[in-house]
Every structure is written in C-alpha cells, then in structure tokens.
N, C-alpha and C positions, 0 to 999 in steps of 0.2 A: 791306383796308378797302373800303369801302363807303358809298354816298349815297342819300338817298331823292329820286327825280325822278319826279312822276306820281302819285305813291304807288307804285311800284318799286322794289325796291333794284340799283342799279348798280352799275358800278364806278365810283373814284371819281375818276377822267380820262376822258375820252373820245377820239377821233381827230375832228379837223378835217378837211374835205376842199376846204375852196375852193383851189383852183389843180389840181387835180386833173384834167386831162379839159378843161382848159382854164379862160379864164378869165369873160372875157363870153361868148364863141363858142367850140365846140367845138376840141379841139384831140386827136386820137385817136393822139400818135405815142405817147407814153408809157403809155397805156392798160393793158399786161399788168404793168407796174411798180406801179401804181397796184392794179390787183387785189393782188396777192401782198402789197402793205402793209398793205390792209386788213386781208386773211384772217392775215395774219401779228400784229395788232393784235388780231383776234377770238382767237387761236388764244392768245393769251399773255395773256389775262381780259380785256381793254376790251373791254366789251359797247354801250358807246355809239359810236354814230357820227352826224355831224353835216354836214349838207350844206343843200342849197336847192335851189329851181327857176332861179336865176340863175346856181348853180354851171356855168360850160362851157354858158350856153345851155341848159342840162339836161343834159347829157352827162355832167356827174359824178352825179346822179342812175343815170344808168343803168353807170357804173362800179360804183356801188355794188350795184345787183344782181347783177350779175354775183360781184361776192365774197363776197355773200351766199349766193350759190344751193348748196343742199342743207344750208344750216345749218336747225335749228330754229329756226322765226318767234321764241319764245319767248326762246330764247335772245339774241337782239339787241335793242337799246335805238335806234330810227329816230329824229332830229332832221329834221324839215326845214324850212323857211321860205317864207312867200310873198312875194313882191317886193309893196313899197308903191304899186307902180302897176293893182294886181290886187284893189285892199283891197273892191272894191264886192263888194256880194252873190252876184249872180252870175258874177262875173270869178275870186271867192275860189273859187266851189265848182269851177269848173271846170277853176283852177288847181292842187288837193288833187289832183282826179282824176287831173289830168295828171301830177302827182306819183309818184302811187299806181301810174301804168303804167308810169312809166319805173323807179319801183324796184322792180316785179312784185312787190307786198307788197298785201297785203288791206286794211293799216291801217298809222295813222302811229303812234309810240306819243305823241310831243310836234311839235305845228303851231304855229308860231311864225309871230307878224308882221315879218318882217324889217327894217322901217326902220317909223316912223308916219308919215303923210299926214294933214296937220290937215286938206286939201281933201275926205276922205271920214267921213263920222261915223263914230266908232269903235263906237258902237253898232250898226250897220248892220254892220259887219264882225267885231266879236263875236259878233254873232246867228246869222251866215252859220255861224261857225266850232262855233258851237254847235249848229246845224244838222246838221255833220259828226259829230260827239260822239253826236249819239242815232243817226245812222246806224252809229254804228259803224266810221268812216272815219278816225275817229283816235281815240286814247284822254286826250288831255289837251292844252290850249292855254297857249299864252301869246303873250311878245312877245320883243322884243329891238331894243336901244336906246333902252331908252324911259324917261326921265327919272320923278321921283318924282311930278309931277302926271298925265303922262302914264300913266303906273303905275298914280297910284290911282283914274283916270278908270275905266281898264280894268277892274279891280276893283268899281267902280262899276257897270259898265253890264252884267256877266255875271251873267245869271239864274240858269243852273243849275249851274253849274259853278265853279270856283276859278281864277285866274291861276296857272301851276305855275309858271311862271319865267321871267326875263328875261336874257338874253344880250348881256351888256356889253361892251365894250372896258376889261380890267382885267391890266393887269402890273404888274413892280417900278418901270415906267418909267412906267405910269399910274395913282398912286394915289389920281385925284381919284374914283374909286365909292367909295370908302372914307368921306371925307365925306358922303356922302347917300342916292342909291340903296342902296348896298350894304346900312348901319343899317335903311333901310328896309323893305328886301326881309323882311331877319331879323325886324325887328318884326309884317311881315305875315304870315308863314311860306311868300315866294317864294324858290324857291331861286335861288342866281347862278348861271348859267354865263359862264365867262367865254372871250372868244377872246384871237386874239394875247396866251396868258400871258407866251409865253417871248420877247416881241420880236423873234420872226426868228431867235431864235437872240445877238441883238447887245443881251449884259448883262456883258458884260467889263468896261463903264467903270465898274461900281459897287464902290464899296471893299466897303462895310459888305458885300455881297452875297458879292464874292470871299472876304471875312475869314472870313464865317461857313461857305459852303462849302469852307473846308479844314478848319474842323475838324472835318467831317463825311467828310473824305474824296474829296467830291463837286465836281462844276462848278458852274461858276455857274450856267450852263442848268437844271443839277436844281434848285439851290436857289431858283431864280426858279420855279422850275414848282410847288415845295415850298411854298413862301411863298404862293400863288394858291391855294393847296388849303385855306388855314386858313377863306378867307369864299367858295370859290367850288368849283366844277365845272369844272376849266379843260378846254378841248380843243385842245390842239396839235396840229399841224399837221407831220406827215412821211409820207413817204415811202419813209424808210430802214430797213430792219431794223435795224442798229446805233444809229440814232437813236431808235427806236421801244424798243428794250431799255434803252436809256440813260435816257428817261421814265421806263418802268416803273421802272428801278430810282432813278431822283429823287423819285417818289408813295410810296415805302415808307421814305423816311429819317424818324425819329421826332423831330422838333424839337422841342425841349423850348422851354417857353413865354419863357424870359427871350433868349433867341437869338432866338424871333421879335420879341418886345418893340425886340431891339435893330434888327433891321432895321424896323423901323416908325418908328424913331425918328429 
C-alpha cells in the first residue's frame, strides 16, 4: 500500500526519528543503532523518514545521512521541520540550509513548520518557505500542529504553492484530530501525518483495541498503528528491528470497515 505526500507516492508509514541522536542536545552513544534502523526501515519499503532541525540539536539530522548515504536521492521521501523560533524570513532560509548540510541531500522533499509562533506573520514565513520551492531546496511545504484556523490561514496566505500537510498528534489514545483538523485536512485535500500513533508503545489498557486485535491475530501496538492508518500517515518511532518488522507487518492487516466502525465507537 501506498500514500500520496507532495504529490509522491510513499509508503504508507513512515519511521519517526525524534529521540534518535539525542534529544534537545546531541547524544552520539547510540548513533551506529540508530543508523542500521533506519537503513533497516529503508531496506524493508518505508521510504519516508521524518526528523527536524531540533531533533539532538541537529544531530539526528546528520544520523540520518549517514543511513542514507549511497542510497538513490530518489528513492527516499526527506521530512524535516523548522523550530517556530526560526519562523522569520531570513532565520527560515538559513535554517533549511542548515538543514540541507547536515542531512547532505540537495533538497527536502516536505519542509514543515514545527510548531506556529503567532509572534511572526505567517505570511512572512510562508513566502520564505516559498522562496525555497523555486529554488529548488525543497519540493513541498507544510505545517504541523496547526489547528483548523491556523491551517486555513496558511492556505490562505501561500501563493504559489499548496499546503501538503500537517503533522498532528493523533493515536487511539488521542482521538480529538478526528473531530476537526483531521475532516478538515480531508476536505482541503491536506494529508495527516501523524506522530506518537502507537503511544509509546502503552495501548494495552484499551479493551475495544485489544478485542479487535485478536481477531486479527495481531497486538494491540499493530492495531493501534492500523487504526491511524485509515485518516493519517503515521510515523512511529523505533529503533528495533524486531519492532520495526512488527509495524510493517500491523500497516498490512486488512481491517475490514465494521471493526474499524467498532473501534471508533
């Protein structure tokens, strides 16, 4: 299966990288662990990977070249985010850049606003970001976290371009996107991504969730990751090979609609 982000067709999970390489400031002990999950995540079809310039201070940033390095540009789908204390004109562009060296990529393929700062016009940092677009510096923007006025502000104030998407906080344990952003996104044609789908991992205490993933055979973990997949792009977050196979195989259970119905309910 498959998603369209950008206008791309993906895959249709991605790999999270925050914690990776550390968290505010760099942390290099676990770094060659962190490689081999990535390359091990690319190697088993997730072509998206998702990271920021606040991941580890940058340092996960430059984890992630490293696991990229010798794959084809082509072949990988780049997420990254700018910190909302970077949002002016030129703090944006030179934050991209900075971007752009530590993950030794020529372009981004989606540039996302990491948090909104009502203290800077969002027009001013739309434009910036649009600026990068005709350069060629990244192939598609958006936002993330950004509520429905904020949203359609954005959409508002971008000239030449589309808002691709916006990157929610959305699991089985947070299904307030579902009342608003989410209907909304769909009616605009922004797609979700979403983070934290699988809650860390801690979706044990849900019946409906446990009920339904046994009749599937599966964990709760899958079926929470499964259930994120019906209005979103989720990208969890590991580390582990074994956990990283255990996704893949939660994004290919075929939920038939009256099982999702029930966990919705």
């Amino acid at each position: 299966m498959t998603k369209k982000l950008g206008g791309r067709s993906v895959s249709d999970i991605g790999l999270g990288t925050w914690g990776m390489g550390g968290w505010q400031s760099a942390d290099k002990s676990e770094d060659s662990v962190c490689v081999d999950a990535i390359r091990y995540a690319l190697s088993r079809g997730i072509n998206v990977i998702d990271t920021a310039e606040m991941y580890g201070g940058g340092h996960t940033e430059e984890i992630v070249a490293k696991a990229i390095e010798g794959i084809p540009r082509e072949d990988i789908y780049i997420i990254s985010k700018v910190w909302n204390t970077n949002l002016h004109h030129d703090s944006l562009l030179k934050s991209a850049r900075s971007s752009l060296r530590r993950l030794k990529t020529p372009y981004l393929d989606l540039y996302l606003i990491h948090w909104p700062n009502p203290s800077v016009p969002l027009r001013e940092t739309i434009g910036a970001m649009e600026e990068l677009l005709k350069e060629g510096l990244v192939r598609s923007i958006g936002v993330s976290n950004f509520d429905v006025e904020q949203l359609s502000d954005a959409m508002t104030v971008s000239k030449y371009t589309e808002i691709a998407a916006n990157q929610v906080l959305y699991n089985y344990g947070a299904r307030g996107p579902e009342k608003d952003i989410i209907p909304f996104c769909e009616k605009s044609g922004v797609e979700v991504i979403s983070y934290t789908p699988i809650l860390k991992g801690k979706v044990s205490g849900f019946s409906r969730l446990n009920e339904v993933a046994e009749k599937y055979s599966a964990t709760a973990v899958q079926m929470a990751l499964r259930y994120t997949m019906e209005r979103s792009l989720p990208i969890p977050k590991s580390s582990s090979k074994s956990h990283i196979d255990a996704l893949i195989e939660g994004s290919r259970i075929k939920l038939r609609k009256d099982d999702y119905e029930f966990l919705r309910s």
